[in-house]
C-alpha positions in Angstrom: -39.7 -112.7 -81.2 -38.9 -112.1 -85.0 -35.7 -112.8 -86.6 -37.2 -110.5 -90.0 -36.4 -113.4 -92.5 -38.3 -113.7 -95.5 -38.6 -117.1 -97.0 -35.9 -118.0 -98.9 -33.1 -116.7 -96.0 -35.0 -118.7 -93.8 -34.2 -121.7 -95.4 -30.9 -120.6 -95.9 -30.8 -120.0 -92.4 -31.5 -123.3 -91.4 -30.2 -125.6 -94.1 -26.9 -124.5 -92.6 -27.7 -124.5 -89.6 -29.0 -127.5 -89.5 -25.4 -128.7 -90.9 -24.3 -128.2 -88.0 -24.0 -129.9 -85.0 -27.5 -130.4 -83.9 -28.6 -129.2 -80.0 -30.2 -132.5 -79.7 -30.9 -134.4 -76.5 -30.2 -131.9 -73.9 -32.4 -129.5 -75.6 -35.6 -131.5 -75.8 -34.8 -132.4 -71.8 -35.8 -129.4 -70.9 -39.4 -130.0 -71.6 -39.9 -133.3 -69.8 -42.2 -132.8 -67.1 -42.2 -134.8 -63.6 -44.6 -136.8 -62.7 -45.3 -137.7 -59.2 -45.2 -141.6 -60.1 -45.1 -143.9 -63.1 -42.8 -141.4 -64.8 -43.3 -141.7 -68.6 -39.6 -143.1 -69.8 -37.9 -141.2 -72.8 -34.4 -141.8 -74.5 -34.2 -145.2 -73.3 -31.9 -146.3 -76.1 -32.1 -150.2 -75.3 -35.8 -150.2 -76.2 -36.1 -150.7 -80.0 -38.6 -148.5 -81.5 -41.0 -148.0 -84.3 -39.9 -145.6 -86.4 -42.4 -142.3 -87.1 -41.9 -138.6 -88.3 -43.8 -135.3 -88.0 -43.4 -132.4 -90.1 -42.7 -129.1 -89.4 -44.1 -127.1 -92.0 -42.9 -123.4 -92.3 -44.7 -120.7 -94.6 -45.0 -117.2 -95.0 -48.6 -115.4 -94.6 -48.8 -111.1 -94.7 -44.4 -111.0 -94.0 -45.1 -113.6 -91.3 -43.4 -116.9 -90.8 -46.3 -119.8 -89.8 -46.1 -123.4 -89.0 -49.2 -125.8 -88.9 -50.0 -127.6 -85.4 -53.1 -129.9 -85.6 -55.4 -131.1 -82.4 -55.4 -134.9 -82.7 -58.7 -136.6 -81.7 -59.9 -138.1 -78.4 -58.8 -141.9 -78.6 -57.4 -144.6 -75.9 -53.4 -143.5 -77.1 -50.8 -142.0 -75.0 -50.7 -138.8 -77.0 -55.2 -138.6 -77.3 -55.8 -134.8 -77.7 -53.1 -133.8 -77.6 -51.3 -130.3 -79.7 -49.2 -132.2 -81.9 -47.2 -131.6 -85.6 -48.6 -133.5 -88.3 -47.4 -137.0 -88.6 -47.6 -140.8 -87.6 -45.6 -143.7 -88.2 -43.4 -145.2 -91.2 -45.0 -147.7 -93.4 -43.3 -150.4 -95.4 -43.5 -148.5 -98.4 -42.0 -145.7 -97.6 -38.6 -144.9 -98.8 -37.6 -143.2 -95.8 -38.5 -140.9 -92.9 -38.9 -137.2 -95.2 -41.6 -139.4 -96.9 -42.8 -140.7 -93.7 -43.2 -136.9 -92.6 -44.6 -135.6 -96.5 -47.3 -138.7 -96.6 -48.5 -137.9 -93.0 -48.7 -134.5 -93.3 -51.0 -134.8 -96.7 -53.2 -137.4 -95.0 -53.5 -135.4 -91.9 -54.2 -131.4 -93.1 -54.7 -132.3 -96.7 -51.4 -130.1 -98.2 -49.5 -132.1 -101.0 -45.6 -131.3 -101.2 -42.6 -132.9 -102.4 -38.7 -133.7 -101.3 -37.5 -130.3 -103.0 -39.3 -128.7 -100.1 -37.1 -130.7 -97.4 -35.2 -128.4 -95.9 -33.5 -130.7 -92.7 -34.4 -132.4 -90.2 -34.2 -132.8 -85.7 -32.8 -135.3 -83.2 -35.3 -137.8 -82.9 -37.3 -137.9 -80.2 -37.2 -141.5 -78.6 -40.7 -142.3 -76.6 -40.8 -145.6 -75.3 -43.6 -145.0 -73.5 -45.8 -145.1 -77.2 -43.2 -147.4 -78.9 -41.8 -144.8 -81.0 -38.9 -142.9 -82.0 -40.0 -139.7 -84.0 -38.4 -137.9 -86.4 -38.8 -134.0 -86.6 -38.7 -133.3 -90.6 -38.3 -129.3 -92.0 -40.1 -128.2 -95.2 -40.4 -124.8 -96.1 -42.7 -123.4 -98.9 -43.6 -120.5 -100.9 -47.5 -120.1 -100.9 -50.1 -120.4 -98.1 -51.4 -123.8 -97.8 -55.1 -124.7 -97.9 -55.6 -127.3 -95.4 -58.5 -130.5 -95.4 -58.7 -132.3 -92.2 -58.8 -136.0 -91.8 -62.0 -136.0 -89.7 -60.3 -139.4 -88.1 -57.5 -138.2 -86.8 -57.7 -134.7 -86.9 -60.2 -132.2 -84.4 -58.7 -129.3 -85.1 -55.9 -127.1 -87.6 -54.0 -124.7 -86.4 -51.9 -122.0 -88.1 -49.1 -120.4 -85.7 -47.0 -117.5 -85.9 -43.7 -119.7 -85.8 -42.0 -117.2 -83.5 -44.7 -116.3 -81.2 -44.8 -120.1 -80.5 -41.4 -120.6 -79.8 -41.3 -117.5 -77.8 -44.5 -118.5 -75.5 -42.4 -121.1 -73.3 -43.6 -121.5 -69.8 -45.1 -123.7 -67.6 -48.7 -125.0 -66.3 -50.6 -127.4 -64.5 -52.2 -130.2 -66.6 -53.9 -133.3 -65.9 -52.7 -136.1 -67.2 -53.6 -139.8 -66.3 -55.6 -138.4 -63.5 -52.5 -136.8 -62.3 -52.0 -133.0 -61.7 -48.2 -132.4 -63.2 -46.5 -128.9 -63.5 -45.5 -129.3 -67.5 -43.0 -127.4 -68.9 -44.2 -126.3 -72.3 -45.5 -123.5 -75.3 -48.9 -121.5 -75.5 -50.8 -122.1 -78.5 -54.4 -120.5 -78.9 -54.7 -121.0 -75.1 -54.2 -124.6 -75.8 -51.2 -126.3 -74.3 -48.3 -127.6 -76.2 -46.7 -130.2 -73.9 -44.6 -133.6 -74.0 -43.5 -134.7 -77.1 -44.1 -131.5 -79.3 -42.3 -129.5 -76.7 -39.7 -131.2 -76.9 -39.3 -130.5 -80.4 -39.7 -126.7 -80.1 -37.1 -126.8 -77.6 -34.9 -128.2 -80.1 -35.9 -126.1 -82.9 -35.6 -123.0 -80.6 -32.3 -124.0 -79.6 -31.0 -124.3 -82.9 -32.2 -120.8 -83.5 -30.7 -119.5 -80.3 -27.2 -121.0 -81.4 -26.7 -120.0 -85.0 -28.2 -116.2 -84.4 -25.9 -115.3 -81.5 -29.0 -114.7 -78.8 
């Protein structure tokens, strides 16, 4: 799928769409997958939650819109190796979520931007089962990044045809918590985009599908 935008009507694009009444909720629902037991519990709004961002990064390489997905590192968290958007959670010092989602993102893949790139920003995702609710932020900008990974955090970069992501949806068997679960989810370089992430493409494929008339 490509909706031919170049840079700056992309932001266009979705600066007003994202003016709009946001899909939201019902959107990123779509992605939850069902676990035989011990289901993990989203949107449970009487949980109060930590509040952490993740940026989605959009660029354009040879007339082709990219986004940045990293592989985070093997550790004893709910989301270990998982396919995931830059980001973490909001310190004390930070003025609000878009810096939340700027600082992560330069600690994480090593690219230094600012608040003029901000271009919006998703529902929150609310994840009890990690303690968090996480804010999708939307920067766009007008070069091609070069990256350095934080060897803590990060195993691997990815750069994704933005489109060709959102257009990969389907759904596979995974193990997770030495369960077998059929996940709903996206295709990146044969690796599986599930869960939380997921949920965020649905979103930001659903605001795509509602302001172009597909």
């Amino acid at each position: 799928m490509s909706l031919g935008f170049n840079i700056i009507s992309i932001e266009g694009f979705l600066e007003s769409a994202l003016q709009k009444p946001l899909p939201g909720v019902e959107a990123q629902k779509r992605m939850i997958p069902e676990f035989p037991k011990n289901q993990p519990e989203y949107f449970n709004y009487e949980v109060v939650l930590n509040e952490a961002a993740v940026l989605i990064l959009i660029f354009e390489q040879q007339g082709i819109h990219k986004t940045v997905l990293i592989e985070r590192m093997p550790d004893a968290g709910p989301h270990s190796g998982q396919i995931a958007f830059p980001g973490g959670k909001k310190e004390k010092t930070d003025a609000d979520i878009i810096e939340t989602a700027i600082r992560e993102a330069e600690e994480e893949i090593g690219v230094k931007i600012d608040r003029s790139n901000y271009i919006g920003s998703l529902t929150p995702v609310q994840i009890p089962i990690s303690g968090y609710s996480v804010t999708p932020v939307i920067c766009s900008i007008d070069f091609v990044p070069k990256f350095k990974m934080c060897p803590e955090e990060v195993k691997n970069i990815f750069i994704a045809d933005l489109f060709e992501l959102l257009n990969s949806e389907t759904s596979k068997k995974i193990t997770v918590r030495e369960m077998e679960i059929n996940a709903p989810c996206y295709m990146l370089n044969n690796k599986i985009v599930w869960g939380a992430t997921a949920m965020v493409l649905s979103e930001f494929q659903a605001l795509i599908d509602q302001n172009s008339g597909r």
